[in-house]
C-alpha positions as CSV (number, residue, x, y, z in Angstrom):
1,X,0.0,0.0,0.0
2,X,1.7,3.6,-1.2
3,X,0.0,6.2,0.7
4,X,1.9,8.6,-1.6
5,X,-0.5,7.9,-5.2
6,X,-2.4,10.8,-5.7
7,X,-5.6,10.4,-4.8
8,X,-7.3,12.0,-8.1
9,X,-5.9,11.8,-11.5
10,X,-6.0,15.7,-13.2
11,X,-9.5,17.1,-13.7
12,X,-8.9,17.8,-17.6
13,X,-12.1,17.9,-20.0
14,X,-12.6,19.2,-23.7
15,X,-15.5,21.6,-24.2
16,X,-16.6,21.8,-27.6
17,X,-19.4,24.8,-28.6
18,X,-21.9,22.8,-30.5
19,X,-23.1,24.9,-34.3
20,X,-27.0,24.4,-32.8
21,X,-26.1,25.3,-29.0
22,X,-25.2,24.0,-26.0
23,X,-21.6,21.7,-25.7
24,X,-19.8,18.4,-26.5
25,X,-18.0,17.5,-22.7
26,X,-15.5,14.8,-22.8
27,X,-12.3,13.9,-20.9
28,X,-9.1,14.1,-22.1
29,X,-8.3,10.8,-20.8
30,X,-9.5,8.1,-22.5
31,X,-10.8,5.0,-21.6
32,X,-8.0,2.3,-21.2
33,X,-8.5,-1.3,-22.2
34,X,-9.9,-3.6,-19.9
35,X,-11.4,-7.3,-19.1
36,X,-14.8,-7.2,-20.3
37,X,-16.6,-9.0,-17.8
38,X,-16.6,-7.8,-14.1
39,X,-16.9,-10.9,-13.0
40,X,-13.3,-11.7,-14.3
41,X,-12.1,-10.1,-11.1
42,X,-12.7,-12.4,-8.9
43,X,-10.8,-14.8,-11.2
44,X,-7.8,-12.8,-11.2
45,X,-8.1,-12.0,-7.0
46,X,-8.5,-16.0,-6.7
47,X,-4.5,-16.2,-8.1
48,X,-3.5,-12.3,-7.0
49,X,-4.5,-12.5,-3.2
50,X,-6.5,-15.9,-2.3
51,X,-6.4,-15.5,1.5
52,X,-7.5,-11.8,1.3
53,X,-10.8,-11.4,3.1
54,X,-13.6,-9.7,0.1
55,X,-16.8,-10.2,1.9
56,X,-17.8,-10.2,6.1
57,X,-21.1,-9.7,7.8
58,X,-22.4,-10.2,11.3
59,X,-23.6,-13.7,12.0
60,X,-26.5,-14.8,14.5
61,X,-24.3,-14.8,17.5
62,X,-22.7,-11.0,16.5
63,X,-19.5,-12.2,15.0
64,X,-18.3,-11.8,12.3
65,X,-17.9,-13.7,9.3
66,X,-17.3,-14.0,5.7
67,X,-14.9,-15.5,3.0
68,X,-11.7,-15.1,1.2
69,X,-11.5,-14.4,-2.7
70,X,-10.2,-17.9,-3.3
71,X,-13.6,-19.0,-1.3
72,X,-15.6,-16.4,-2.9
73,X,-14.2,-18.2,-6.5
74,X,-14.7,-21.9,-5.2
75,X,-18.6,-21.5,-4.2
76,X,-19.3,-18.8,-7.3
77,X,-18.4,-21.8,-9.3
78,X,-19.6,-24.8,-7.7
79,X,-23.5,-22.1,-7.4
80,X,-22.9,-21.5,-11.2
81,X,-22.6,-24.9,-12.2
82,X,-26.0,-25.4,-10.4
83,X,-27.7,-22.8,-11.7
84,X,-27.0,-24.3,-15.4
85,X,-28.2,-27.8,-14.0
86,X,-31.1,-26.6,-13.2
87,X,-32.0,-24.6,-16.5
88,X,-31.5,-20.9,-15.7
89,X,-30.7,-19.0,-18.5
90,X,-31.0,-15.6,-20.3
91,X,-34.4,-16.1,-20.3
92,X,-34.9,-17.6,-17.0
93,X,-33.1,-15.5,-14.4
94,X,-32.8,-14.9,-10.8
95,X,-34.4,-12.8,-8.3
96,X,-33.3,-12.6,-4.9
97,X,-35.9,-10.5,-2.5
98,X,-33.8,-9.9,0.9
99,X,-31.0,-7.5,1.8
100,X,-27.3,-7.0,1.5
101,X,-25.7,-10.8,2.7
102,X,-22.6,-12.8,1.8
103,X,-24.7,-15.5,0.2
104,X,-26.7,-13.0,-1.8
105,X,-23.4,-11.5,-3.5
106,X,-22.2,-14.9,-3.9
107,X,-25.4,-16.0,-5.9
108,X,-25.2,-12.6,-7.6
109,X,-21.8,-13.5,-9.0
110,X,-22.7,-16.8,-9.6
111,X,-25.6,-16.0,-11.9
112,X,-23.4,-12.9,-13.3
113,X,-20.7,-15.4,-14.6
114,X,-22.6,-17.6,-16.6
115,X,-25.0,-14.9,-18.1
116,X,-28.0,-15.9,-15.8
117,X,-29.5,-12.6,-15.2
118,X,-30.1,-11.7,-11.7
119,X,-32.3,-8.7,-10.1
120,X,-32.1,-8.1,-6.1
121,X,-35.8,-6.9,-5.5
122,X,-35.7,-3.6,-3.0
123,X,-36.7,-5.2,0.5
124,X,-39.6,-2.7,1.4
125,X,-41.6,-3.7,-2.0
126,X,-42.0,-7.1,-0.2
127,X,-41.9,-6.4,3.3
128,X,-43.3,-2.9,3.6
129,X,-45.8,-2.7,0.7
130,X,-49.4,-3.1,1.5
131,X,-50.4,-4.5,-2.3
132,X,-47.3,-6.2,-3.0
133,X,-48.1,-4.1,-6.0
134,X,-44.5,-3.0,-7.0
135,X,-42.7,-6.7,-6.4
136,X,-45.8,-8.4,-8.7
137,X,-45.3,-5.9,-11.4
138,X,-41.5,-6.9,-10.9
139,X,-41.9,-10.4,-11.0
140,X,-44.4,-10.5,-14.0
141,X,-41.6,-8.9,-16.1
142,X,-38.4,-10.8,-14.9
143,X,-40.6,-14.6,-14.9
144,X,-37.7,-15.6,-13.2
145,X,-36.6,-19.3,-12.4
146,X,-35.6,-19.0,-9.1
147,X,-36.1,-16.7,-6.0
148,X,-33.9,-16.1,-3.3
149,X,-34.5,-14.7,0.2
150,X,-32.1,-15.6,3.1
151,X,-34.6,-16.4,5.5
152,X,-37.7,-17.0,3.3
153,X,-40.3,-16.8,6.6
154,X,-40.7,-13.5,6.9
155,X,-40.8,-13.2,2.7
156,X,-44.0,-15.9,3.1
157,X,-46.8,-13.6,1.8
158,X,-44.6,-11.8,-1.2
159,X,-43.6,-15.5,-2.4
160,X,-47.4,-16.5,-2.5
161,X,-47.9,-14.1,-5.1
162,X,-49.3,-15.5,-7.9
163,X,-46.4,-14.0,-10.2
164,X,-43.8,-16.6,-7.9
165,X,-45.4,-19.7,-9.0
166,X,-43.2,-21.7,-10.7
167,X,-39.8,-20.6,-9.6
168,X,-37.6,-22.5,-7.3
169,X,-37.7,-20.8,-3.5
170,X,-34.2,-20.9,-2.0
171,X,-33.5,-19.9,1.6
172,X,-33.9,-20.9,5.1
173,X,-36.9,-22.3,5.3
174,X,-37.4,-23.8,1.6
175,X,-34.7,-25.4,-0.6
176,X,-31.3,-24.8,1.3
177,X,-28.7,-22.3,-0.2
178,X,-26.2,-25.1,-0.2
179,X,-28.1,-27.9,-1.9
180,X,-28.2,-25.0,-5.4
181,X,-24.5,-26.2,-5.8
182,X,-23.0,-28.8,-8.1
183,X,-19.7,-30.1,-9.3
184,X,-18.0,-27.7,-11.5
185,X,-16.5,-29.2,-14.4
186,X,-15.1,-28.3,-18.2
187,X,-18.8,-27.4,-19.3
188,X,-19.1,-25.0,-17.0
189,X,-15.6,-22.8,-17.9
190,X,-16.9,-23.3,-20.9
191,X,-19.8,-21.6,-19.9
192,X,-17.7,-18.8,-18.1
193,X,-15.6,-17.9,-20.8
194,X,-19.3,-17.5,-23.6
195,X,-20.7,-15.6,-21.6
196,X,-21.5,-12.2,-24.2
197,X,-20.1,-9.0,-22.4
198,X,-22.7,-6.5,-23.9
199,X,-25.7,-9.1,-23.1
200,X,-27.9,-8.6,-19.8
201,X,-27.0,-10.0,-16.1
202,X,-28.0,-7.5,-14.0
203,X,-31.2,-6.3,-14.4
204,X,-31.9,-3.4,-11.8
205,X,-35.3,-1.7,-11.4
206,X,-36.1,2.2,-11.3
207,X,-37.5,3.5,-8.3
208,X,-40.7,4.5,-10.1
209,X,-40.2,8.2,-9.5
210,X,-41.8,8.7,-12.7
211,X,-44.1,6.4,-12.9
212,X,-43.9,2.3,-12.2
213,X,-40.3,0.7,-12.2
214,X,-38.8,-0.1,-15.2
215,X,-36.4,-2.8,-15.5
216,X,-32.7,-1.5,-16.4
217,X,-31.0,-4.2,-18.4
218,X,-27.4,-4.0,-17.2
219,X,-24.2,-5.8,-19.3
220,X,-21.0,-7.1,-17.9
221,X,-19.4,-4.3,-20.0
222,X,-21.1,-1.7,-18.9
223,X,-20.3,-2.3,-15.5
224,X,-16.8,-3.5,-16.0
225,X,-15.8,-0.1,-18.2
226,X,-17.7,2.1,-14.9
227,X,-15.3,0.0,-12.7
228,X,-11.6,1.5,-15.1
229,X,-13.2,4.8,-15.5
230,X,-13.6,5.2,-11.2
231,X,-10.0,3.6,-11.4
232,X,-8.4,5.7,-13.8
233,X,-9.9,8.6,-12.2
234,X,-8.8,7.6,-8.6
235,X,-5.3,5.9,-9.3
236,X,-4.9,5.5,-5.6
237,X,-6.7,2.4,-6.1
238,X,-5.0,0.5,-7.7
239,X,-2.2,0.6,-4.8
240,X,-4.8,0.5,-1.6
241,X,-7.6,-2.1,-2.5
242,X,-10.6,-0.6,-0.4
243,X,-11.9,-1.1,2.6
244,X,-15.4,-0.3,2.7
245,X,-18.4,-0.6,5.6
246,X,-21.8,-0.4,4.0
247,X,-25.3,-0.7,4.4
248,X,-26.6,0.6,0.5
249,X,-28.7,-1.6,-0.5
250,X,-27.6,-3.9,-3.3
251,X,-31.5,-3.4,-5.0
252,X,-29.8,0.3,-6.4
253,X,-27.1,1.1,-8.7
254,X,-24.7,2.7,-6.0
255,X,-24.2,0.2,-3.6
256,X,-25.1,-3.1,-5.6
257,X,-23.0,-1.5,-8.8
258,X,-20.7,1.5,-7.8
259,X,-20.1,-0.4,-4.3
260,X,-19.4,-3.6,-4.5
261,X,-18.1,-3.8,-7.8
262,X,-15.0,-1.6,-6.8
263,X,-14.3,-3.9,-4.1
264,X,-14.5,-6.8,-6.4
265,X,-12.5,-4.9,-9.3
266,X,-9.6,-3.5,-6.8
267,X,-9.4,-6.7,-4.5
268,X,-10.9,-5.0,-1.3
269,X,-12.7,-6.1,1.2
270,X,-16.7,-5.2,2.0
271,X,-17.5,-5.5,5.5
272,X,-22.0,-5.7,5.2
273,X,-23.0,-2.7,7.9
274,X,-26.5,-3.8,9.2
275,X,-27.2,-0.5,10.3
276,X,-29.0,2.2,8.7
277,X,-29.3,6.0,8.6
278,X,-32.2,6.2,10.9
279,X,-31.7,7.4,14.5
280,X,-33.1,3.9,15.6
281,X,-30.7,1.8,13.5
282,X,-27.6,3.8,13.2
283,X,-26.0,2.7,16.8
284,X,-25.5,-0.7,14.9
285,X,-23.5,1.1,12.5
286,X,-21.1,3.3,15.0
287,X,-20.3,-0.4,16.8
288,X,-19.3,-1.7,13.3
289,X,-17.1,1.4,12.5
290,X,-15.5,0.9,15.9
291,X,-14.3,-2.5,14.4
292,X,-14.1,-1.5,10.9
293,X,-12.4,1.5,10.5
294,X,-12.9,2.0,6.2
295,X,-10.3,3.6,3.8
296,X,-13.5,4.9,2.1
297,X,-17.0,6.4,3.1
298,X,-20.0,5.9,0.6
299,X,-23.3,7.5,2.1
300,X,-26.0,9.2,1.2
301,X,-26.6,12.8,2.9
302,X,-28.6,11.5,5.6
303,X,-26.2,9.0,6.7
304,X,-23.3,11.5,6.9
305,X,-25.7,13.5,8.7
306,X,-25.6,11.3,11.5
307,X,-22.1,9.9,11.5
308,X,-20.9,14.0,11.5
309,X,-23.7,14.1,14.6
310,X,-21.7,10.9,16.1
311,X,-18.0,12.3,15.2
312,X,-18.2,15.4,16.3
313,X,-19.4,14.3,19.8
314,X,-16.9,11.0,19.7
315,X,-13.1,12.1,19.2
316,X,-11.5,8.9,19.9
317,X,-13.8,7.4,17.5
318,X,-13.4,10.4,15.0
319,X,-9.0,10.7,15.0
320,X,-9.5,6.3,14.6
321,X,-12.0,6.6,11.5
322,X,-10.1,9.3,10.0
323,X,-6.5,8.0,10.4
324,X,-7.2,5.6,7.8
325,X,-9.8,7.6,5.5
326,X,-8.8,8.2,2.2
327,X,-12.1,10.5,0.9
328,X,-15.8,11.3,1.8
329,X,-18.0,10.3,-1.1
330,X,-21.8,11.4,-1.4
331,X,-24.3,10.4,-3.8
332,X,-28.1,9.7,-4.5
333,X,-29.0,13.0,-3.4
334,X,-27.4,16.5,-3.2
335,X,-25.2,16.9,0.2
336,X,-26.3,20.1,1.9
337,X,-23.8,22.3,2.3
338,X,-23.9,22.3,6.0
339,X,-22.9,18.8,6.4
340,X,-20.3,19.6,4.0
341,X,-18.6,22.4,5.7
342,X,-18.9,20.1,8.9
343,X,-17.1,17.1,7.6
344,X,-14.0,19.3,6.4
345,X,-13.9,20.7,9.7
346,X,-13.9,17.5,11.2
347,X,-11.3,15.9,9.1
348,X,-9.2,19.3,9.6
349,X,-9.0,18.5,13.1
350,X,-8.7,14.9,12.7
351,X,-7.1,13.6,10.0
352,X,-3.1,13.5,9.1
353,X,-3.2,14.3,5.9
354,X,-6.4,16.0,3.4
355,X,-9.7,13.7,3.5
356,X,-12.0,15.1,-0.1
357,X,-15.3,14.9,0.3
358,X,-16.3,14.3,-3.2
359,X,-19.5,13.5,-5.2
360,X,-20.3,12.3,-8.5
361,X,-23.2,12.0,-11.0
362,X,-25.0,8.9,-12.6
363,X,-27.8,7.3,-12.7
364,X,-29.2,3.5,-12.8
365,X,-29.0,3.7,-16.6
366,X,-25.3,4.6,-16.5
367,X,-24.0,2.0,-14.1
368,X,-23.8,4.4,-12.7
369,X,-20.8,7.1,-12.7
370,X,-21.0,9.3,-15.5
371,X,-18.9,12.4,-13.5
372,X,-17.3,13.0,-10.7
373,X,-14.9,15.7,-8.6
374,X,-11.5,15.1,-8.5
375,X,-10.4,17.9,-6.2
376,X,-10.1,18.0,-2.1
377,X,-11.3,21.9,-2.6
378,X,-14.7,21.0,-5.0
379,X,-17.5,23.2,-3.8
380,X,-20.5,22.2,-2.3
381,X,-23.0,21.0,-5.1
382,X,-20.5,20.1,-7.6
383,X,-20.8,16.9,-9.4
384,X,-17.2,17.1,-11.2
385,X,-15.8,16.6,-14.7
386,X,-16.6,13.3,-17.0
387,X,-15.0,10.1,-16.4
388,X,-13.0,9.3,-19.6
389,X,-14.8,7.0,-22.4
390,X,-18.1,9.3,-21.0
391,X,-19.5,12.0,-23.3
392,X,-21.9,14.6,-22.2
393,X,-24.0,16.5,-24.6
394,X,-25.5,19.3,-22.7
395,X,-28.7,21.3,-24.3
396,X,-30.3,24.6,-23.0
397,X,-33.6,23.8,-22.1
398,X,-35.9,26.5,-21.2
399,X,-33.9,28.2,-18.9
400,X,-32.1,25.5,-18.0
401,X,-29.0,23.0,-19.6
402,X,-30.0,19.7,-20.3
403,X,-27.5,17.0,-20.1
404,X,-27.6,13.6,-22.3
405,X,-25.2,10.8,-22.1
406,X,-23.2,8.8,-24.3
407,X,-20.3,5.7,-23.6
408,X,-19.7,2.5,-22.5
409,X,-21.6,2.6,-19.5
410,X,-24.9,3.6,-20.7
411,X,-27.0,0.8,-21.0
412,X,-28.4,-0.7,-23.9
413,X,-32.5,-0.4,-23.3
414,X,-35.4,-1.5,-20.5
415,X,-36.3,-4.6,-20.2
416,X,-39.6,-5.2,-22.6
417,X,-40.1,-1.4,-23.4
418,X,-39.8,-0.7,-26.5
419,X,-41.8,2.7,-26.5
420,X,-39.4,4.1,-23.2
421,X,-36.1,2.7,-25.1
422,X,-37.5,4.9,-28.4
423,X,-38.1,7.8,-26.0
424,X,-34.8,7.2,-24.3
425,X,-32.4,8.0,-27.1
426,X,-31.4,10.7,-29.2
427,X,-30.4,10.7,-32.8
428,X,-27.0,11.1,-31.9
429,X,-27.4,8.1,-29.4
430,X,-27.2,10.1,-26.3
431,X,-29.3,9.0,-23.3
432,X,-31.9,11.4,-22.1
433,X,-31.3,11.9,-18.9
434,X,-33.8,14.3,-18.1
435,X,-31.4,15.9,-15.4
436,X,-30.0,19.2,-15.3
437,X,-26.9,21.3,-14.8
438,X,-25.0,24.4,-13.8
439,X,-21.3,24.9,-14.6
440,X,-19.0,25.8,-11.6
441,X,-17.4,28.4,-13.4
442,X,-18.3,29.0,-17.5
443,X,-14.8,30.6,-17.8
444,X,-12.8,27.1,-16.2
445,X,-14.5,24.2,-17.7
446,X,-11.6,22.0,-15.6
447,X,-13.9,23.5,-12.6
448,X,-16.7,21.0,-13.8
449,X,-20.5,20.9,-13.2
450,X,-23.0,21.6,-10.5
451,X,-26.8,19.5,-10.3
452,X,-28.7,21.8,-11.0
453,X,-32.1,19.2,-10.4
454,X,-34.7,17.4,-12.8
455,X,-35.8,19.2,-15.8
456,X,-39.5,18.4,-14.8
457,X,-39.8,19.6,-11.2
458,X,-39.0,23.1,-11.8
459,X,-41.7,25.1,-12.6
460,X,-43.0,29.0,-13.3
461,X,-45.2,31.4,-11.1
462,X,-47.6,33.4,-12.8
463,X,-45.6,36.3,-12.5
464,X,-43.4,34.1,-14.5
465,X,-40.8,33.9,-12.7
466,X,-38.7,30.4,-12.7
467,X,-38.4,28.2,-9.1
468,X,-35.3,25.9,-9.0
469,X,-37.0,23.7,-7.2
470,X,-34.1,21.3,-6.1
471,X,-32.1,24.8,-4.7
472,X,-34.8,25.7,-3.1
473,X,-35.7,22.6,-1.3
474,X,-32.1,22.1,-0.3
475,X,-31.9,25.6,1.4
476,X,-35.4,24.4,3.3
477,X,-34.0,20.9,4.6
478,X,-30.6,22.8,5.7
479,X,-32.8,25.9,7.4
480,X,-35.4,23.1,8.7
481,X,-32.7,20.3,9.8
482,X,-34.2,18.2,12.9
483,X,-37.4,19.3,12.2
484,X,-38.7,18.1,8.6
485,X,-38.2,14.8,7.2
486,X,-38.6,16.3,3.9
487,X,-40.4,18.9,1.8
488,X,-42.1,19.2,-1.4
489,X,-41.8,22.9,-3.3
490,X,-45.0,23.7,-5.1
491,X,-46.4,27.1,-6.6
492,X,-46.9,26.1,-10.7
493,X,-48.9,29.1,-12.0
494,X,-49.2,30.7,-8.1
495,X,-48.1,34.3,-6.7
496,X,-45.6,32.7,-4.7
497,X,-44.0,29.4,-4.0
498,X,-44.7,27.0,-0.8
499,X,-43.5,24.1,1.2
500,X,-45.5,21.1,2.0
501,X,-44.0,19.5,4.9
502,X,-43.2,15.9,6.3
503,X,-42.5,16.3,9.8
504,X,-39.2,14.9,11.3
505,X,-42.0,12.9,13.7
506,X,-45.7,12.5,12.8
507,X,-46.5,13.9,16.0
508,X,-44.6,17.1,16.0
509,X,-48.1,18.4,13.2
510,X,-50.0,18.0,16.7
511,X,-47.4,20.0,18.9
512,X,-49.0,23.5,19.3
513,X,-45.0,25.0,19.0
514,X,-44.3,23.1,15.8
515,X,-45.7,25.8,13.6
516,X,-43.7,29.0,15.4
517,X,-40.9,26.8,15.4
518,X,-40.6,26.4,11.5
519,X,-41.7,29.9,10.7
520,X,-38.5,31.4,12.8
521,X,-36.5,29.3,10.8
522,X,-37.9,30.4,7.3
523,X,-38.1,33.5,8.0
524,X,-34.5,33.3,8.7
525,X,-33.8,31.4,5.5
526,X,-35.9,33.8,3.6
527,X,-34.0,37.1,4.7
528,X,-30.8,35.3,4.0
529,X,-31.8,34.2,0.8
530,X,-32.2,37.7,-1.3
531,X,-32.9,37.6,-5.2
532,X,-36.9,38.0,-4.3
533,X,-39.9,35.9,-5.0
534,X,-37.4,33.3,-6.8
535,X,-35.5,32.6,-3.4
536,X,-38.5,33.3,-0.8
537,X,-40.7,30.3,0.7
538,X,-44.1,32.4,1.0
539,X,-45.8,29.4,3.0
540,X,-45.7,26.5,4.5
541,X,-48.0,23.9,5.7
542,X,-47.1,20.4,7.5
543,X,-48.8,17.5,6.3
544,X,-50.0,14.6,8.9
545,X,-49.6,12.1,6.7
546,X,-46.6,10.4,5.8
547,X,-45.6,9.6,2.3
548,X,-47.1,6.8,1.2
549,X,-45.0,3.7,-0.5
550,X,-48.0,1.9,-2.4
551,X,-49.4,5.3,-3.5
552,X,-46.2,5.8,-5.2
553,X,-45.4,9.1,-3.0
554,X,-42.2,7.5,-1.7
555,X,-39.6,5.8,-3.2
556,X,-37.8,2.3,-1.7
557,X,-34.8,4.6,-1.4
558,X,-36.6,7.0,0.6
559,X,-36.9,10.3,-1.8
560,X,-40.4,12.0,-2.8
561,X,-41.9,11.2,-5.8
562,X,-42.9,15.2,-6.0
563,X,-45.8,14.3,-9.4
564,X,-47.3,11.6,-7.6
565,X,-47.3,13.8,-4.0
566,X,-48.9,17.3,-5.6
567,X,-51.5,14.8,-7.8
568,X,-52.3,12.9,-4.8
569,X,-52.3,16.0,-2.4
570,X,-54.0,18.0,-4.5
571,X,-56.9,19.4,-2.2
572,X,-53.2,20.3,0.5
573,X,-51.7,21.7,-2.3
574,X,-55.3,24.0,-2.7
575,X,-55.2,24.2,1.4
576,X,-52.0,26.1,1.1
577,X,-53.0,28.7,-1.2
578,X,-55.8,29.4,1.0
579,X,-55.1,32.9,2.6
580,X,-57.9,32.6,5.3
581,X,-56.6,28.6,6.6
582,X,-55.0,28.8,9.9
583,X,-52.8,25.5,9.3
584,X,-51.1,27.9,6.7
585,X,-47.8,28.9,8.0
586,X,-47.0,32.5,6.5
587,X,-42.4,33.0,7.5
C-alpha cells in the first residue's frame, strides 16, 4: 500500500461549442482497455490475493464472518454450475428479495458469470408494501426461475404471489442455499468464458419516481468499463484495494454496482453494515465502525448527517475513522452544504493528511458514474468533470442545460419497453437523462459541473418567474434540519412558492409549537436568501400524513416522488394557497 499515489488523477475535460447550442464535454483521458466482464475479477483475486478477506457480515451470534476471494471463487463456481443444471438462462433469471448478505453477493456473482440474469428486489416492495403491487409488477416482467430470500419466513406472503409460481424458492426455510451447488467441471468454464459482455446479467429496477419501475438491463461491459473509469480517475486504487463498511442496499445502482463492484475490481474487502441511517438503526452502525475502521466512506446525505452528529461528539472514535480515510463520497442525493462544511472541519482536526469529500453524477442507466470531482477543494454541489470513455451533450432547455449521455456505461434499453427505449435516445445516441446542470465556473471548464435538479420539477409562477426547485428545497432541509423529514416545493402558475411538509416525527403536526418553530426558521432562511420571490418560501404547511409507499409518494430509497405527491395531495396543495386557513404557516 503507497500512501503517496495521488488520490485524483488531473481534472482535464474538452468543451466543444456545438453549431446548434449547447456543448460536446468529454475527458481528455481516455478509456483504457480492460477485461470485459466484471466478473473476471474475482478470477484474477482467486490467483493475486487468495487468502484476502472480500466479503464479512455479522452472523447470529454478532460475530463476524465471511470468505476469502479464493472461497468467494470456489462456491461462485460450484452455485454456477448449479444454476446451469437446473435450467437458468438468459431467459430464465434470478431474483433474490432480501437484503445486503454474503450468500446474496455470492449467488449474484454466480448467476453474473454464466449470463443468468439476476435482479435483487428492493426489501420494502416485499416487506413494507401493502399491495405487494411494486414486487408483482416486478416479478411479471423478470418470470424468473428462481427466487432467493435468506430467511424465506418473513418473505411468506410476497412469495405466494401469484407471479412466484413456478420458480424455485431458495433460503432458510425452503430449498437450502447449499443444496443450489453442483460439481464444476469443463462445461461450466466453458460456460464462463461465452458468456457475451454486452448481453444482460443484472437487471436493476427504477424507483418509479416517474411512474412504475422499469427494469434496467445491465451488461458485464457496462459495468466493467464504470469500474476503469472510477480507477483511472482515482489511481490510488490500484495501490490501496478498499476497505469499505456499507449498508446501500444492493436493489440500487450505488451500492449493488458502484459499491461492490469496486471492491470486487480493486481486490478489497466489503464489511456488510446492518445499520441504517435512521436514529433507531444507526448505533448498529457506530459499533461496526468501531471494528471496521474504512479507507472509504459511501453514504447518502442522511447518513453523513448522523455519523458527523456521532464524530463530532466521539473524538476517539473520529481521530480512529479518520486515520485511515482516504475521501468522503456522497451520492443519491445533493449533500447540503452544511454537512459539507462540517465534515472538512472535522477531518481538519482529525485527519493527518487532506480527506475530499467528493461527489459524483450517474444514474441507474449509467452503471452508474458518468462524473465526478477530483479535487479536495470542489465546492458544495459540484458533481465534477466526466470520467474518460463518458461523453456529455448538454442542451439549453428552457432556462435550464440539459445533459444527455453517451459511452460504454450507458445501458443498452429496458427490459420489454420498446416505446421508453424509443423515448430514451437521441439521434445522436445520447441517453436522455432528463437531469440538469449548472457549470461551476463558465470561464474554467476544468472547474466542472454543478446539479442543478430534474428538468420536470422546476416550474413558473404566474408572474413568470422560474423556481429551482431542487435549490430551493435544499436551502429548506438545511434551514429546517431536525425538524422536517422532507419537503415538497410547489407554486406552478401561483403568486408565490410554498413548502409542504413531512415532519421529522408525525406527531410534531399535533405540537402546538411546531408551527412558530418552522416559521422562525424560514423566516430566517428567507431574509438570508435575497434575489426575491425566486428565493422566498411564501408558506408553509405540515402534512399529517406520511408519504405513502403503495401510493407511489415514496420511493424504496426514501426520496419523494414530487408528481405523484402534488396529484395525490392536491386538495393540500389548494389548502396552502388558501389565505384565510389557519394551518397555513405564512415566514
Amino acid at each position: 500500500m503507497d500512501q503517496n499515489v495521488p488520490i485524483f488523477a488531473s481534472p482535464r475535460m474538452e468543451r466543444v461549442d456545438m453549431p446548434d447550442g449547447g456543448w460536446l464535454l468529454r475527458a481528455r483521458q481516455p478509456l483504457l482497455e480492460h477485461a470485459p466482464r466484471i466478473t473476471d475479477a474475482l478470477w484474477h483475486w482467486e490467483a493475486a490475493a487468495p487468502g484476502r478477506d472480500f466479503l464479512r457480515e455479522r452472523g447470529p451470534d454478532g460475530a463476524w464472518w465471511g470468505v476469502s476471494f479464493a472461497e468467494a471463487a470456489a462456491q461462485v463456481r460450484r452455485l454456477a454450475a448449479g444454476l446451469l443444471a437446473r435450467g437458468l438462462g438468459p431467459a430464465r433469471g434470478v431474483a433474490i428479495l432480501s437484503g445486503n448478505s454474503v450468500r446474496h453477493a455470492l449467488l449474484a456473482l454466480a448467476a453474473q458469470a454464466v449470463g443468468v440474469p439476476v435482479t435483487s428486489v428492493s426489501v420494502p416492495y416485499s416487506l413494507q408494501s401493502g399491495d405487494l403491487g411494486k414486487l408483482r409488477h416486478i416479478l411479471a416482467k423478470l418470470r424468473p426461475g428462481l427466487i432467493f430470500a435468506e430467511d424465506t419466513r418473513p418473505y411468506a406472503r410476497a412469495l405466494a404471489v401469484p407471479e412466484a409460481a413456478g420458480a424455485l424458492v431458495v433460503g432458510a426455510g425452503a430449498t437450502e442455499f447449499e443444496a443450489l451447488e453442483a460439481a464444476p467441471d469443463a462445461a461450466l468454464e466453458r460456460a464462463i468464458a461465452g458468456v457475451d459482455p454486452d448481453a444482460p446479467v443484472k437487471i436493476l429496477f427504477t424507483s418509479g419516481s416517474t411512474g412504475v419501475p422499469k427494469g434496467v438491463l445491465g451488461t458485464h461491459r457496462m459495468m466493467a468499463a464504470n469500474q476503469q473509469q472510477m480507477l483511472q480517475v482515482w489511481p490510488f486504487l490500484a495501490s490501496e484495494p478498499p476497505v469499505l463498511l456499507d449498508w446501500l442496499p444492493w436493489s440500487h445502482v450505488f451500492g449493488g454496482s458502484h459499491n461492490l463492484n469496486m471492491v470486487l475490481r480493486c481486490g478489497g474487502t466489503l464489511w456488510i453494515d446492518d445499520g441504517r441511517p435512521m436514529p433507531a438503526d444507526f448505533g448498529r452502525t457506530l459499533a461496526n465502525l468501531r471494528d471496521v475502521l474504512p479507507t472509504l466512506r459511501f453514504d447518502v446525505p442522511r447518513g453523513h448527517g448522523l455519523l458527523i452528529d456521532a464524530l463530532e461528539a466521539d473524538a476517539a472514535l473520529a481521530a480512529a475513522l479518520f486515520a485511515r480515510l482516504r475521501l468522503v463520497f456522497s451520492a443519491a442525493a445533493a449533500l447540503p452544504e452544511v454537512h459539507f462544511r462540517r465534515l472538512q472541519a472535522l477531518a481538519g482536526r482529525h485527519a493527518p493528511r487532506p480527506v475530499p469529500v467528493v461527489s459524483s453524477w450517474g444514474l441507474t442507466e449509467t452503471a452508474p458514474a458518468v462524473t465526478t470531482t477530483l479535487t479536495d477543494h470542489a465546492p458544495p454541489g459540484a458533481i465534477g468533470t466526466p470520467l474518460p470513455g463518458a461523453e456529455l451533450r448538454l442542451l439549453p432547455a428552457d432556462g435550464k442545460i440539459e445533459v444527455r449521455v453517451r459511452g460504454p456505461m450507458v445501458f443498452p434499453g429496458y427490459l420489454d419497453e420498446p416505446e421508453a427505449d424509443a423515448a430514451a435516445f437521441d439521434a445522436e445516441g445520447f441517453f436522455r437523462t432528463g437531469d440538469a446542470v449548472l457549470w461551476v465556473d463558465p470561464a474554467d471548464p476544468d472547474q466542472g459541473l454543478r446539479f442543478d435538479g430534474r428538468l420536470v420539477e422546476d416550474f413558473k409562477l404566474s408572474s413568470g418567474t422560474r423556481i429551482n426547485a431542487l435549490e430551493m428545497r435544499l436551502r429548506a432541509l438545511s434551514a429546517l434540519a431536525g425538524l422536517v423529514r422532507d419537503v415538497v416545493v410547489v407554486g406552478s402558475d401561483r403568486d408565490d412558492a410554498g413548502l409542504l411538509i413531512f415532519p421529522a416525527d408525525p406527531a410534531l403536526a399535533a405540537d402546538a409549537g411546531y408551527g412558530a418553530r418552522l416559521r422562525a426558521a424560514l423566516t430566517a432562511m428567507n431574509q438570508a436568501a435575497g434575489g426575491g420571490s425566486s428565493r422566498i418560501v411564501a408558506r408553509a404547511m405540515p402534512l399529517a400524513e406520511p408519504p405513502s409507499l403503495d401510493a407511489g409518494e415514496v420511493t424504496d430509497k426514501g426520496s419523494l416522488n414530487v408528481r405523484a405527491i402534488t396529484t395525490r395531495r392536491a386538495a393540500a396543495v389548494t389548502m396552502l394557497y388558501d389565505d384565510a386557513n389557519s394551518e397555513v404557516i405564512r415566514p
